[in-house]
N, C-alpha and C positions, 0 to 999 in steps of 0.2 A: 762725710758720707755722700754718695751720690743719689742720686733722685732716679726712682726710677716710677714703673707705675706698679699702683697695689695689683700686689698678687693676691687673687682669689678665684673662688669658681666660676668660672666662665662655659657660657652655654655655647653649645655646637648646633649650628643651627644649619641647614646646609640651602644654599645660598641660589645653586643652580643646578641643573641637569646634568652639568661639564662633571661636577665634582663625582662621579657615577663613577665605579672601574670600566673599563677599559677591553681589559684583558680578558681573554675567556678563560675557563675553571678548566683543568682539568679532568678531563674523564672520570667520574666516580668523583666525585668530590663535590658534597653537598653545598646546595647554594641556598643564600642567607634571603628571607622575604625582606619586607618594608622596614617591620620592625629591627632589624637587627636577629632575630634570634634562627635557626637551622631545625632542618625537619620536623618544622611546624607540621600537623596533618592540616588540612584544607589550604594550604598557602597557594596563592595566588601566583606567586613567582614561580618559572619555568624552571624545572631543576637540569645539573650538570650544565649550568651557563650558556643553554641553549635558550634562543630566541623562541617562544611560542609561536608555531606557524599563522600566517594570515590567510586563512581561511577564506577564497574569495567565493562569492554567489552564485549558483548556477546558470549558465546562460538563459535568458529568456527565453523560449521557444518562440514560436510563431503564437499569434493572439488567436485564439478560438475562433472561427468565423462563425455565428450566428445565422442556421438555419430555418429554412420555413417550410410548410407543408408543400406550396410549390417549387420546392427544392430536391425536396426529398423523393427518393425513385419510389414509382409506382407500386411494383411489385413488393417492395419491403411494406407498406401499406396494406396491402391488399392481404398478403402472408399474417398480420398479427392480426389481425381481425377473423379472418378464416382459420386461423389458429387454435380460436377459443371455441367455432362451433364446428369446423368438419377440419382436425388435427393433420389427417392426410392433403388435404389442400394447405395449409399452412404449410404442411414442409415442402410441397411441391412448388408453390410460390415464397418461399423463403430462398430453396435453392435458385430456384431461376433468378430473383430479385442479385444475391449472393453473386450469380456468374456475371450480371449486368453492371451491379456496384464497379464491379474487381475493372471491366472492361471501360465504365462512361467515367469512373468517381463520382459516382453521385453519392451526397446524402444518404444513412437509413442502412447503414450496416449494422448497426443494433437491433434496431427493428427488425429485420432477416433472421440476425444471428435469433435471437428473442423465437419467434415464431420456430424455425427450425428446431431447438433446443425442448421450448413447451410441445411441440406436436409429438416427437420422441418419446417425451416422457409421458406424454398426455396414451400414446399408444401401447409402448412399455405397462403404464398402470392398469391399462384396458384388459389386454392381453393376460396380465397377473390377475386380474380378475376374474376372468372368465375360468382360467383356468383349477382358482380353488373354486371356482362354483361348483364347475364340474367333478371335480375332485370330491367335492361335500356331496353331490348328488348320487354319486357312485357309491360312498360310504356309505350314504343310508338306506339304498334299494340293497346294497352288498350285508348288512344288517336286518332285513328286515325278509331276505331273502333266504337267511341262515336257519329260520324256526326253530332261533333261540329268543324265548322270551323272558323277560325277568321282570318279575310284579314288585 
């Protein structure tokens, strides 16, 4: 008899990266994850033998530069402050500050916008106001006026 070596089970251990297929799959034809087994749900591996895209970073934009009060245009200053106490100056110095931004680049386009934006609504609510005032006050001389009374 000749000598050979025992046959038994022998383990498949895979060895390197080479030993990977090659080949692409395919069209429709399911591909196998880590394990060995096919249309696993959550599988990590890219299906139909396609390479998962590499996703690169968005470019950095430019660094924030770090503003300061004497950076910042005047009139966008001046606009949210007179904002909160006479709203009609707020947006007239929000706009002016607004047309200076656009023309020097300066700092303080928020600040503008901000002022502009509150003065509006700060006038807008005013104006809503007065107007159910008025509207209440009508109602009840228009009631009272009618000499209908109900005890």
């Amino acid at each position: 008899m000749s000598t050979t070596e025992p046959t038994g089970p022998t383990q498949h251990q895979p060895s390197q990266a080479s030993e990977q297929p090659t080949v692409q799959l395919p069209y429709g034809a399911p591909s196998a994850d880590a394990a060995g087994t096919t249309g696993t749900a959550g599988a990590a591996a890219p299906q139909y033998g396609y390479e998962a895209p590499a996703y690169a970073y968005p470019a950095q934009g430019a660094t924030p530069q770090r503003t300061t009060v004497k950076d910042t245009n005047t009139y966008a200053l001046v606009a949210i402050v007179l904002a909160f106490i006479a709203p009609i100056a707020g947006i007239i110095f929000g706009h002016l500050g607004l047309n200076q931004i656009k023309r020097t680049g300066d700092a303080g386009r928020g600040l503008a916008l901000t002022a502009v934006i509150y003065g509006y609504c700060a006038i807008a609510l005013g104006v809503l106001f007065v107007v159910m005032y008025i509207g209440f006050i009508v109602m009840i001389v228009g009631a009272a006026a009618s000499g209908s009374y109900y005890y």
